[in-house]
N, C-alpha and C positions, 0 to 999 in steps of 0.2 A: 296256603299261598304257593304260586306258581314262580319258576325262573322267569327274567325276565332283564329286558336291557333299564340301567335305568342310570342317574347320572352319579357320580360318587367326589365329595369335595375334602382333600387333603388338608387338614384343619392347621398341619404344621406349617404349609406353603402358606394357604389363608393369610394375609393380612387385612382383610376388612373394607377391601376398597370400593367393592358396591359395583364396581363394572362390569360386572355379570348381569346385573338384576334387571335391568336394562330389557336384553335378552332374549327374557326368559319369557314367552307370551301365555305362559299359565300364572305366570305371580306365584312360583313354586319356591323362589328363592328369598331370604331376607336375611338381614343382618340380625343376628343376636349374639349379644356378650362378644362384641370384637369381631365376629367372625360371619362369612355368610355360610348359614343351614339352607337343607331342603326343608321347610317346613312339615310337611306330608310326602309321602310314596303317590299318594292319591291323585299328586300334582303332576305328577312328572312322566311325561308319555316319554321317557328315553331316546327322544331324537336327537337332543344336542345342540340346542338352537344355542345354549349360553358356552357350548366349548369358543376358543378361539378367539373368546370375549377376558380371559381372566391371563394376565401380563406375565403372573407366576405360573402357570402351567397347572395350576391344581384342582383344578376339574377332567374329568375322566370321563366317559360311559363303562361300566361293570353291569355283567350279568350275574343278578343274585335271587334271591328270596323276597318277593316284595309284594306289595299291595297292588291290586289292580287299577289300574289308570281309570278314574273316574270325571269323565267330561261334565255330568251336572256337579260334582263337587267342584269342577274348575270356572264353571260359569258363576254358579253362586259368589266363587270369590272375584274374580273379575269386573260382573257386573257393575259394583257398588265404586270401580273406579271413571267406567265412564266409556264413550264411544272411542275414543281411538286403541284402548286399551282391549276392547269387543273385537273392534277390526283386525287389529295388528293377529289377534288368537285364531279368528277364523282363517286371516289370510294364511295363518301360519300351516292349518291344518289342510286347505286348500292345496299351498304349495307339494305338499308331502302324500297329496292323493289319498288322504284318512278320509275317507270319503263317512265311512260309519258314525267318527267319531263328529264329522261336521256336520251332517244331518242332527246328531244328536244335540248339538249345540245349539243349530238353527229352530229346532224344536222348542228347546228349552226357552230363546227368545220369543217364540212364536205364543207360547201358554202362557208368558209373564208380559204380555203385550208389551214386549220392546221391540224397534225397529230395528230389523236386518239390515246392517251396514253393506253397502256395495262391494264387491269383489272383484271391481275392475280391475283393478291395479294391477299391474302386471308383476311377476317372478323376479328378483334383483340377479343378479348372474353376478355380483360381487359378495352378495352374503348369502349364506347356503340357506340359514335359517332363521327363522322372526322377523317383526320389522323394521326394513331399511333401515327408517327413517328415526329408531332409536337406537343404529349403533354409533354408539362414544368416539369422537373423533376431536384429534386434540394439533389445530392448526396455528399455536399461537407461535410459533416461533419459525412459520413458512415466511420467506422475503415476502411483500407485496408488490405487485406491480404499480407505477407510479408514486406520489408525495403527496400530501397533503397541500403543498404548494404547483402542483399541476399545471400548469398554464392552459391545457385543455379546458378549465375547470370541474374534472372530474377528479372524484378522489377515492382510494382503496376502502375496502371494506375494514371496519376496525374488529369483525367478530373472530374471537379467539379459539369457538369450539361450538362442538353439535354433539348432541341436539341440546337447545335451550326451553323447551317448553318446559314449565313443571313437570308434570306427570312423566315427563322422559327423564330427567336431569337424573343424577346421580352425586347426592352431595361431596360422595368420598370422591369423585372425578378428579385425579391430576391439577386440572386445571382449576376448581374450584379451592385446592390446599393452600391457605395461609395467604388468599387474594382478596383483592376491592372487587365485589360484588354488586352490580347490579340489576334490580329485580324493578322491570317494567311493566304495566299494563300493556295488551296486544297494543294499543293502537297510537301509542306516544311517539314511534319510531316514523310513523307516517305524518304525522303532524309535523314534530319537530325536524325542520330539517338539518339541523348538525347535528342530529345527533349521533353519528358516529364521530364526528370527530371531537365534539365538545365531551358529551360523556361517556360514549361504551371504549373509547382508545382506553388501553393497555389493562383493561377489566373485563371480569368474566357475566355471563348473561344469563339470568331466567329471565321468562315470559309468562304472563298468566292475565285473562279476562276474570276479576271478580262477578262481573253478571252473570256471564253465560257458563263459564268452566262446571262440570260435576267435580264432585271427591274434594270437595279444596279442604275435608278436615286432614288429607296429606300432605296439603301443600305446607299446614301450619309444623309438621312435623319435620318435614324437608329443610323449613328456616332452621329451624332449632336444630337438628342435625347438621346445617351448614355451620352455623356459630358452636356447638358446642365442641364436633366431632371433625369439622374440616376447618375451623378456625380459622375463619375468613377474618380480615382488618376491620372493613367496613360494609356497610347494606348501604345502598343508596335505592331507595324507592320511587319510581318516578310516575306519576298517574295523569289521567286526566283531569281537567276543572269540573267534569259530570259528578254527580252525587255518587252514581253508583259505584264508581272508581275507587270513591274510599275506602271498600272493602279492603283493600289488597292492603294499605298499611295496617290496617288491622291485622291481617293475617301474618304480616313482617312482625306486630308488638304482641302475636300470640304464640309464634315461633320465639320471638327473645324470651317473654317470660316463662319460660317452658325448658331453655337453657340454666344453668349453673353460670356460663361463662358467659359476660357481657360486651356487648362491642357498640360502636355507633350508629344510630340510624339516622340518614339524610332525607327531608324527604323532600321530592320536587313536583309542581303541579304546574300542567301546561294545559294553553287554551288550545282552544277548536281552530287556533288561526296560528296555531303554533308558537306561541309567544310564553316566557317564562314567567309566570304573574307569582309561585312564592318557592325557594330556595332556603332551608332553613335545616338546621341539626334536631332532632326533635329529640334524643336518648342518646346517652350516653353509659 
């Protein structure tokens, strides 16, 4: 084995909060026993996209003894989460001009007939590394402009933090600790029109398409990690009247049983015309 830069995580700082993982566009990082590990050397090309991401300061880059940075062991693990999680890696490695390691990536997509995700996106000049659009931003306690009572008729946004997709979210996030939670299908926030103000105000937000999403066997683990390990109050799940919508509370009652710790699930179903046709507790 050769020196090399790579990253190094102070285990006594560590407290477990997952905002790093984010980050990290190899999926190098994960929480075990309390704490987040590198999983493998083999993940971690030493750039540093997860520094600046951890509150406590206990991520580093160290040059040591280590495994060589292996981009098909990095797709292998990737892949199986899904297109943005593809993108977010290549853009990553785009940005940083690893021109070798991105051929090799693109390659590796090319032989397992998956499609190469666009690289238009442009370089963020606010985060140095990984993508934008999964660094943890926590606005719940920004003024908003205007009221709920507006005379304009316009009204504030109720959303408290970013990013709420699944696949981005972070159970241990700040803003997910010891809150009402609500976990929507994509497309109920366009139908329903109050709904910010009837139900995402003063609650925190995932998002997830049961049809079309890859990976949701994480999504089931995310629930369960939110109720067990960030001890959220309540889930309120809101889907649409379509059949296929039902997934997602399936995937809320596979994350609960999958916890030790039990909480309540709401669940609510809206029409295609945006109307509330059932509102009910289903678990407790």
């Amino acid at each position: 084995m050769k020196k090399r830069k790579i990253i190094k995580i102070d285990e006594e700082k560590c407290n477990g909060c997952g905002l790093c993982i984010p980050a990290c566009p190899e999926g190098a990082l994960q929480i075990i026993d309390g704490k987040v590990r590198l999983i493998s050397d083999l993940f971690c090309d030493g750039l540093g996209a997860c520094l600046g991401e951890c509150p406590l300061d206990a991520i580093t880059v160290e040059e040591r003894e280590a495994e060589p940075y292996d981009e098909k062991k990095v797709m292998e693990n990737i892949v199986k989460q899904g297109k943005n999680v593809i993108k977010a890696h290549l853009l990553h490695l785009k940005d940083h001009n690893d021109q070798k390691h991105l051929n090799e990536a693109v390659d590796f997509l090319n032989k397992n007939n998956i499609d190469v995700p666009s690289l238009t996106v442009k370089k963020s000049h606010d985060i140095p590394c990984g993508c934008p659009g999964a660094k943890i931003q926590d606005f719940s306690d920004e003024n908003k402009k205007g009221s709920d009572e507006d005379k304009s008729g316009t009204r504030p946004s109720q959303l408290r933090q970013w990013p709420v997709q699944m696949h981005l979210i972070s159970p241990m996030a700040p803003y997910f600790l010891g809150k009402d939670v609500v976990l929507a299908a994509d497309c109920v926030a366009y139908s329903l029109g109050d709904f910010h103000k009837d139900y995402l105000k003063g609650k925190s937000l995932a998002i997830a398409c049961p049809k079309l999403d890859e990976g949701q066997e994480v999504y089931v683990d995310k629930i369960a990690a939110l109720i067990e390990d960030a001890k959220i109050n309540t889930l309120t799940v809101m889907i649409m009247e379509v059949p296929c919508c039902g997934g997602l509370l399936q995937i809320a009652q596979e994350g609960l049983s999958k916890s030790k710790r039990k909480i309540p699930i709401k669940l609510i179903i809206i029409s295609l015309q945006g109307d509330v046709l059932k509102e009910e507790w289903i678990s407790a």
